[in-house]
N, C-alpha and C positions, 0 to 999 in steps of 0.2 A: 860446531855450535850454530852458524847460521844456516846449517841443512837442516838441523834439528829442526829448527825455529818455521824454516821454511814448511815443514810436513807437517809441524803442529797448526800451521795456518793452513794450510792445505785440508787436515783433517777437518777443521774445524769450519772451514767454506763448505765443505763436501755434505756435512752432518745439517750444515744452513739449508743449503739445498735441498737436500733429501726435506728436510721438514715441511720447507715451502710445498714444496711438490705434494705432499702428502694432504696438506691443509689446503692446496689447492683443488684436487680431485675428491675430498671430503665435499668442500663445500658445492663444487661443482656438482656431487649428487645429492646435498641437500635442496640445492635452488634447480632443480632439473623438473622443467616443466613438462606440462600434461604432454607434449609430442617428443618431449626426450622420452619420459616415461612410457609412452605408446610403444615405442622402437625399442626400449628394453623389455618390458613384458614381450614383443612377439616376436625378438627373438630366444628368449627364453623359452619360450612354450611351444612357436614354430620349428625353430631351429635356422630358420634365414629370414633375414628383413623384409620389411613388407614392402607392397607397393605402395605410391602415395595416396590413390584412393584409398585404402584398407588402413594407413598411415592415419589419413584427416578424419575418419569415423573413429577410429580409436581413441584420437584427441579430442573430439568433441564429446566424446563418453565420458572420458577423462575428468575433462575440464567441468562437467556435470556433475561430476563426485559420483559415478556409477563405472568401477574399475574392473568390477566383475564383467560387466558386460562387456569392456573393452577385451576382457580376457574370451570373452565367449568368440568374439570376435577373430581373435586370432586364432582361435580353435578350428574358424573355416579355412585355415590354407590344411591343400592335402599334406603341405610337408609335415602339419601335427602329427598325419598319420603314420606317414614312410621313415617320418626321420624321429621324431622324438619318442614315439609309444614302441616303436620296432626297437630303440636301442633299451628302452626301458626294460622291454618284454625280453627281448631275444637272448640276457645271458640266464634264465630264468628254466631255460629249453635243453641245457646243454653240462655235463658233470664240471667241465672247465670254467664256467659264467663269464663265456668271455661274449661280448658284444661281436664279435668276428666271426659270424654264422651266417646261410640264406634265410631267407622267410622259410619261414613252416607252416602246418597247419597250429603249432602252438600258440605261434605269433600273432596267427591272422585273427585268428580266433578270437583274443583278446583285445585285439584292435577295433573288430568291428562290434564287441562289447561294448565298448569305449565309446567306438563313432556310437552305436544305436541308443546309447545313454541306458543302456539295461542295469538291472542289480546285477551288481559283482558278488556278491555272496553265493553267485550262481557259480562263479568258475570255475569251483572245484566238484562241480556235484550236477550239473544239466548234461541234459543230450541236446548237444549243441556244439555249429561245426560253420567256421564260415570260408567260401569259396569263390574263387573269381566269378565274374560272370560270364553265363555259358558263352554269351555271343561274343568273347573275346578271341575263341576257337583257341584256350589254352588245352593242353595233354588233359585227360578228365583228372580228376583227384583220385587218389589211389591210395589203400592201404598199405601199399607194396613200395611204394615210393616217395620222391618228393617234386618231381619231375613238375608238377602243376604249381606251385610256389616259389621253387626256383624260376620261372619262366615269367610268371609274375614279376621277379626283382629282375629280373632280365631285361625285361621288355619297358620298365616302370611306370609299371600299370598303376592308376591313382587308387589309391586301395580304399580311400572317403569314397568316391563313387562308385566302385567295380568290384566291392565286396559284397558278397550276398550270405546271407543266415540258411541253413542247412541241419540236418544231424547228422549223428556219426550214425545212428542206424542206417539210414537214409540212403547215406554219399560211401559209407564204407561194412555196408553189414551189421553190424554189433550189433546183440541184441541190447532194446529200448534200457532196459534194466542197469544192463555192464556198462551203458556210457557214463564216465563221471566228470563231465567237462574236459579241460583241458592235461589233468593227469589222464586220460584216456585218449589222448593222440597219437599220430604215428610218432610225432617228434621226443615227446615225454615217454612212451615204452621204449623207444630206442636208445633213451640215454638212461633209463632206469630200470626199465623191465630188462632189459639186457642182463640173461646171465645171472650171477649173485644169489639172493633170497628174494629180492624185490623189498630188501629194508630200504634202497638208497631212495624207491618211491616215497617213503616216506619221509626221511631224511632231506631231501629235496625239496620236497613240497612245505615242509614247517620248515626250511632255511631260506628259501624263497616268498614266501606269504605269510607268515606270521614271523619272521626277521630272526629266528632262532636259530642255532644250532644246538643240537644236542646236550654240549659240553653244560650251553647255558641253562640247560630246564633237566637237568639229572635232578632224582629225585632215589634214596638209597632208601626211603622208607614204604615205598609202594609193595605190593602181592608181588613174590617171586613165580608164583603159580604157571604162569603163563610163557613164561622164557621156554625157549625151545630147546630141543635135544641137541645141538651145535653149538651150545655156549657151554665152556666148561666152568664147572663148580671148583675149579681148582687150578687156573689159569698158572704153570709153572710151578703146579705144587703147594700153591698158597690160597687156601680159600678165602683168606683177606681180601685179596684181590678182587674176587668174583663181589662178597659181600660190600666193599667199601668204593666200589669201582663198574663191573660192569654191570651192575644191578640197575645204576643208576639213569641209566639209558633202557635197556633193555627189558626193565620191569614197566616201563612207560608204554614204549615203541612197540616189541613184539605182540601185546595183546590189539593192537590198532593196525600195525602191518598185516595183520592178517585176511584183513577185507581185500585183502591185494592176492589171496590166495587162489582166484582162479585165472591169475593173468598171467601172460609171458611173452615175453617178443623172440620168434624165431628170426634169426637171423639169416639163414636161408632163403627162406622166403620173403625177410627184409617188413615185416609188419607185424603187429598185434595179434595174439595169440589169448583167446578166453575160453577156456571151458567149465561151462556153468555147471555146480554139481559134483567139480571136479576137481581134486586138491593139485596144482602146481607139482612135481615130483620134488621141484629147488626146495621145497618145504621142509622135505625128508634128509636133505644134504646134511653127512655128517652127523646121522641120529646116533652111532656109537661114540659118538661125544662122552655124553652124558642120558644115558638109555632112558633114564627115569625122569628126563626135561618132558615140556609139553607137546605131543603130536597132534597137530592142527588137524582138527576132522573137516573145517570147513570154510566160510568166509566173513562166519560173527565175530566183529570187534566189539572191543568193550575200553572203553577212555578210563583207563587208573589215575588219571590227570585231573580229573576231575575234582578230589580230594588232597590235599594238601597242597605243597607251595605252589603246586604250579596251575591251582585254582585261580590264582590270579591272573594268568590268562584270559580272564573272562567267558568260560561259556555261558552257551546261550541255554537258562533254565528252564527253555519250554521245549527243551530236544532230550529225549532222552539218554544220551550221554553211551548208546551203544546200539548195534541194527546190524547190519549182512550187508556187505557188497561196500564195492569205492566209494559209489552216491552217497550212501548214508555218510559217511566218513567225509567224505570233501562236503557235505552240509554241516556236521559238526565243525570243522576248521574253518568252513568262509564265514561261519556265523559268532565265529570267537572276536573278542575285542582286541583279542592281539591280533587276528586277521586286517579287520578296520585300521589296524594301528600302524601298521607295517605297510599298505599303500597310501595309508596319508603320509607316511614319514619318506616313505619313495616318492613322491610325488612333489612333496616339499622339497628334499632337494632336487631335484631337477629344476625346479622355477626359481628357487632361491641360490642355489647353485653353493648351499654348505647344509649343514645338517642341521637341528634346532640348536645352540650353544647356550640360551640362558632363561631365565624362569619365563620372560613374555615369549619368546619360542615354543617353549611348551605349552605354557598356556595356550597357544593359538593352535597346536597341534591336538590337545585335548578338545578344545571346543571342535576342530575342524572334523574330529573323531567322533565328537556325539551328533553331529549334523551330518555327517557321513551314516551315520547308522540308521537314526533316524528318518532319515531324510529317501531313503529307499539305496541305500548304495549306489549312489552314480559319484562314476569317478572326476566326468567334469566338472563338476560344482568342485570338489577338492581341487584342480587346479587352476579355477576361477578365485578359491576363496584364498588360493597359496600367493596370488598374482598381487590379489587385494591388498596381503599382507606386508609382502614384499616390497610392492609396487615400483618394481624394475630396479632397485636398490642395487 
């Protein structure tokens, strides 16, 4: 009886405790002044604490009621670049998404987007490549390798300073046409043009930038038209299956994967592979499948997405909804509201460090979406305006 009695006081101190504790670190980040506040904004955005000069302009910003700006602020240590947009980017490069990669030409790419405050609607669709700077004396940049980016994080080079803007025509041959941003890297054919059909290009790229997978934008009422000779009409016997099932991916993807038709990464040779004019052979994989599927003559897509539920994507109705080649295609997707939609919501959690959880969440991720759009796609505004939000919370 009196052990009992004992653990029941016991518990019941313990649950005291815990409360206090909890009411006390509440209130602690409600009364958290403008230099508490400075020190959680940059290290949320940096990823390490400031120094105290970069500390006392922040709080004076602060204490101004202009928090953006204190976020702009912390946007000038290089570790915004090396540490937080690299871990952002880098699992984005890679089939595993595991942050546990080197720099690439994917990464960098993205980063010095980032620093140069460009539109990002570009990154699926420009000729556009960024590079150490020559006088660093790194290995050149090479189609064939990664030797110049690895030495980069080797060496750790400030990549805010020592990145330089490029093309892939330029720095790596391609022709002008074939580059389509950053799905056009060595890092991006190696983890997706590798082998396959080149769907996982696509698959990748709408799971990474507009935050979807597959499963979630099936759509079983689109044109089967277009599905290729490799997908059977009778998966096990059941043409259920095909109709209630693979349709639903596949009547979407395949007429859009196709822009991906003249690309291939040899592994051999360890680089990028395009031949303009010229269908991929992975195309033909498997055409006794289903003999009477669609054989791809070329590299025009056409967005069956366009119509029905997965309209709500938001494309953009001054594009016409279908063209030749990756460009067109990565301008289609960077210029969707689910594009805009999925690096405000990546971006938000990183500063906010949870995901939006309730209506004023979203509401500020909708608002932060049409000033994103509007506003010329720059990413820092979005995590000046997440900091805002937040405000080291």
């Amino acid at each position: 009886m009196e052990f009992d009695r004992r653990r029941q006081l016991s518990n019941a101190t313990r649950c005291t405790l815990t409360a206090l504790v909890a009411t006390t670190l509440l209130a602690g980040m409600a009364e958290a002044g403008p230099r508490e506040q400075a020190r959680r904004i940059h290290d949320r955005i940096a990823g390490v604490p400031p120094d105290d000069t970069v500390l006392g302009s922040m709080e004076t910003e602060i204490a101004a009621g202009r928090i953006t700006q204190a976020a702009y602020l912390a946007m000038e240590s290089p570790y915004f670049y090396s540490v937080t947009l690299k871990n952002l980017a880098t699992p984005w490069t890679n089939r595993d998404r595991t942050v546990f990669a080197p720099l690439n030409d994917y990464t960098a790419t993205f980063i010095g987007m980032v620093r140069d405050d460009v539109p990002m609607n570009g990154l699926l669709s420009e000729d556009v490549l960024y590079v150490g700077r020559s006088s660093l004396g790194l290995p050149a940049a090479s189609p064939s390798g990664n030797d110049h980016y690895e030495e980069m994080e080797r060496r750790h080079v400030d990549l805010k300073a020592d990145l330089v803007r490029s093309t892939q025509s330029a720095t790596y041959g391609l022709p002008p046409q074939a580059a389509a941003g950053v799905m056009t890297t060595r890092a991006a054919a190696q983890a997706f043009f590798v082998a396959g059909t080149n769907r996982a290009m696509f698959r990748f790229t709408v799971l990474n930038h507009l935050c979807r997978d597959l499963e979630e934008i099936q759509d079983t009422a689109r044109p089967t038209d277009r599905i290729r000779q490799d997908v059977s009409r009778s998966p096990g016997g059941d043409s259920r299956l095909f109709l209630n099932n693979c349709v639903g991916c596949h009547s979407g993807m395949d007429p859009m994967a196709q822009a991906f038709a003249h690309y291939d990464y040899d592994e051999a040779q360890g680089r990028l592979v395009y031949s303009g004019g010229t269908v991929r052979p992975k195309y033909y994989n498997n055409a006794e499948t289903f003999k009477p599927g669609y054989v791809t003559p070329d590299d025009r897509w056409q967005n069956y997405w366009r119509y029905g539920q997965n309209a709500l994507l938001g494309w953009d109705a001054s594009l016409p909804g279908s063209g030749a080649g990756a460009s067109s295609l990565g301008a289609e997707l960077g210029n969707s509201e689910a594009f805009a939609s999925c690096q405000v919501e990546k971006v938000f959690r990183t500063v906010c460090l949870r995901p939006p959880n309730d209506s004023a969440d979203r509401a500020q991720v909708g608002s932060m979406v049409a000033s994103f759009r509007s506003g010329g796609y720059k990413l820092k505004q979005v995590f000046a305006e997440s900091a805002a939000y937040c405000q080291g919370e």
